[in-house]
C-alpha positions in Angstrom: -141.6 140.1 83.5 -142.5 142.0 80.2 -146.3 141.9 79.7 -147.5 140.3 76.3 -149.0 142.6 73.7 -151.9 139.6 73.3 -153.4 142.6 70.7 -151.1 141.9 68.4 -152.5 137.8 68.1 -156.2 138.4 69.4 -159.0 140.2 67.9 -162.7 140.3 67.6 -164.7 140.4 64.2 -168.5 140.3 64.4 -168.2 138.4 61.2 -166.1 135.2 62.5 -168.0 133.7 65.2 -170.1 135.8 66.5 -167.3 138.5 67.6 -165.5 135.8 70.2 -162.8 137.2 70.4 -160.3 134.5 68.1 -156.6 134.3 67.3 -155.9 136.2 63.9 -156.0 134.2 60.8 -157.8 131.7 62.3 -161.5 130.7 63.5 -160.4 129.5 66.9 -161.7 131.2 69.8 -159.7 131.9 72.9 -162.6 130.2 74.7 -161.7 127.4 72.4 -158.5 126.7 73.2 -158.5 127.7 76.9 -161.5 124.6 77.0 -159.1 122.6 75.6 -155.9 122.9 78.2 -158.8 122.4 80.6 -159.1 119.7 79.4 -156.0 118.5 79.6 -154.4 119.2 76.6 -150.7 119.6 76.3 -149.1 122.4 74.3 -147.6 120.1 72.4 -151.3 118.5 71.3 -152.6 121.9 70.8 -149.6 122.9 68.1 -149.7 119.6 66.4 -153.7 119.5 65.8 -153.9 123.3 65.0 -151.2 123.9 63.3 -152.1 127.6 62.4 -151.4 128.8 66.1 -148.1 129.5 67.3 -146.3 129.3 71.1 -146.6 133.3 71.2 -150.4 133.5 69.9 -151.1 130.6 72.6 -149.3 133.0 75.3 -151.4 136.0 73.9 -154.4 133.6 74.6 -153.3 133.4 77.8 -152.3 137.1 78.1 -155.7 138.0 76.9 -157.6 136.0 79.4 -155.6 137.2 82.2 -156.6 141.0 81.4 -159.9 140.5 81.4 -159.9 138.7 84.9 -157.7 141.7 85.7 -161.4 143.9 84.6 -163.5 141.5 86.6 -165.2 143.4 89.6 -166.9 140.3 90.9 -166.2 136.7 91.8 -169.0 134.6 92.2 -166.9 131.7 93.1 -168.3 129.6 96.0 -167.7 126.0 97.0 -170.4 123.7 97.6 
């Protein structure tokens, strides 16, 4: 499986947003558009309301998040 250069479609800019990190061209934050699959979205929904993303800066969205679970050196997950 070749890895996705998610560089190439994500960057940050401390001048949209804040620096979120957000898919070029566009002010929509990964943390955007990763809230909306959790919430149920389809791909589909997501390329039809925003029409300025693509399927490959939607996979560099996912790409991106991945790395930087990939960095994370602690879980605080715990089930109550």
């Amino acid at each position: 499986m070749e890895d996705m250069n998610w560089r190439e479609h994500i960057h940050s800019d401390p001048e949209i947003l804040l620096g979120k990190p957000v898919v070029k061209g566009t002010r929509l934050s990964v943390e955007f558009i990763l809230g909306l699959f959790a919430s149920g979205w389809t791909e589909q929904q997501v390329l039809e309301n925003y029409p300025t993303l693509t399927r490959k800066s939607l996979q560099a969205v996912f790409a991106f998040a991945a790395d930087c679970m990939k960095e994370e050196s602690l879980y605080a997950i715990s089930g109550q």
